[in-house]
C-alpha positions in Angstrom: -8.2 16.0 9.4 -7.5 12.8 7.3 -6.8 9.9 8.4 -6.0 5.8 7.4 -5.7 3.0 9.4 -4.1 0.2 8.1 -5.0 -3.7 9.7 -5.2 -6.9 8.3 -1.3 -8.0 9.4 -0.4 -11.0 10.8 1.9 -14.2 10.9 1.8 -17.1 8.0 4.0 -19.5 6.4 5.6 -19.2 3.4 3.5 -19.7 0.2 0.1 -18.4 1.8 -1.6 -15.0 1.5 -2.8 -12.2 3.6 -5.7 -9.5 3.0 -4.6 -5.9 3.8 -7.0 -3.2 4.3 -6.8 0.3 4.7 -9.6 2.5 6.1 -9.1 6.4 4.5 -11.9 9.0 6.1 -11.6 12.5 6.9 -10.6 13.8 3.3 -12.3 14.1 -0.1 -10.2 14.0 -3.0 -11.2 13.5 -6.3 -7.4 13.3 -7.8 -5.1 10.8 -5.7 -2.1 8.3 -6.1 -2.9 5.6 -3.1 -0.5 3.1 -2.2 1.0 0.4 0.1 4.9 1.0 1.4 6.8 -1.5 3.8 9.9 -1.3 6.2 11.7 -4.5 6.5 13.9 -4.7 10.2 16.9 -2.8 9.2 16.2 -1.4 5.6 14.3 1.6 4.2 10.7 2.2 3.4 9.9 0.4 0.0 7.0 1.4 -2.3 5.0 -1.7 -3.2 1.5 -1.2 -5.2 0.3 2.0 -6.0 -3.4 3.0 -7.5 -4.1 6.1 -8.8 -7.7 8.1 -9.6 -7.8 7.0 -12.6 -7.8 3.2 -11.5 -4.0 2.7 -12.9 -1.7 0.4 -10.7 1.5 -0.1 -10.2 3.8 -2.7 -8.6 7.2 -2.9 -7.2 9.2 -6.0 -9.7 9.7 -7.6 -6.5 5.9 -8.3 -5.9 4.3 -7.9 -9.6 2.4 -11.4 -10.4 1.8 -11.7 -6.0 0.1 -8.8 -5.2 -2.9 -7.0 -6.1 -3.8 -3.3 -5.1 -7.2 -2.8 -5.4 -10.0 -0.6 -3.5 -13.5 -1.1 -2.4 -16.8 0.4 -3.8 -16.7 3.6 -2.5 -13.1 4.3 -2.8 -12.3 4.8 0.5 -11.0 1.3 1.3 -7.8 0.3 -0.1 -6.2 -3.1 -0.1 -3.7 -5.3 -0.8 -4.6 -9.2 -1.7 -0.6 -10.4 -0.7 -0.3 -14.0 -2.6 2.4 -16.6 -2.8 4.4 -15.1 0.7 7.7 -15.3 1.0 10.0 -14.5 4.1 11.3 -11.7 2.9 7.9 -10.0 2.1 8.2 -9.9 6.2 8.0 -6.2 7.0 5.4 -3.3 8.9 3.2 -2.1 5.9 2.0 1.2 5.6 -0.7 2.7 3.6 -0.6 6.2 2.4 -2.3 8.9 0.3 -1.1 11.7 -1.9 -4.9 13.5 -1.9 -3.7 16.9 -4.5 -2.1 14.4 -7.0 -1.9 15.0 -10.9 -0.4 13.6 -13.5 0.9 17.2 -14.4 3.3 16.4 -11.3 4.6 12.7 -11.2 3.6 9.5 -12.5 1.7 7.4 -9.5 4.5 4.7 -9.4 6.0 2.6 -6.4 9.0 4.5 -6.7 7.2 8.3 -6.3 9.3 10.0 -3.3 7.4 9.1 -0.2 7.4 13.2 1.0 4.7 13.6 -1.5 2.3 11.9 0.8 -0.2 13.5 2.9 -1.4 10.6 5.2 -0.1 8.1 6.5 -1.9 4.7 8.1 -0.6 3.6 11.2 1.2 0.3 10.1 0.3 -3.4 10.4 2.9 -5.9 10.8 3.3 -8.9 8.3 5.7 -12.1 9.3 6.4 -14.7 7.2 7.6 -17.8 8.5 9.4 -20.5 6.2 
């Protein structure tokens, strides 16, 4: 059974950056669109980076220029470097994992309808303060 846990959360002021990380075991996939998703208090899930097999990445407009997606050595580490914070990036962030993507079937973009993922990380909360 698959399985990511997401940590790296945590409480700064606005203007500094946090380190995300995501832990994916359990699974082999050879084809995948990765990516990070947040929940602000009161609003839906949000797509924010995305990263698919193929190394292509994706941002939400909101973050592009802040935040880098990226993922370690052996591919079953992804992250989010989170630059230049602002209070509303305040929100749980999830990481998830679509592990039978294609290109045949969507485009890995932050937008891609969150029922195509198969695992989801457990959250990790990030607050910024101003």
């Amino acid at each position: 059974q698959g399985q990511l846990v997401d940590s790296g959360g945590g409480s700064v002021q606005s203007g500094g950056s946090l380190r995300l990380s995501c832990a994916a075991s359990g699974y082999t996939a050879n084809s995948y669109c990765m990516g990070w998703f947040r929940q602000a208090p009161g609003k839906e899930r949000e797509g924010v980076a995305v990263i698919d097999s193929d190394g292509r990445t994706s941002y939400a407009d909101s973050v592009k220029g802040r935040f880098t997606i990226s993922q370690g050595n052996a591919k079953n580490t992804l992250y989010l470097q989170m630059n230049s914070l602002k209070p509303e990036d305040t929100a749980m962030y999830y990481c998830a994992a679509d592990v039978q993507w294609s290109r045949l079937h969507y485009l890995c973009r932050p937008s891609v309808s969150q029922e195509r993922m198969d695992y989801w990380g457990n959250g990790t909360l990030v607050t910024i303060t101003s």
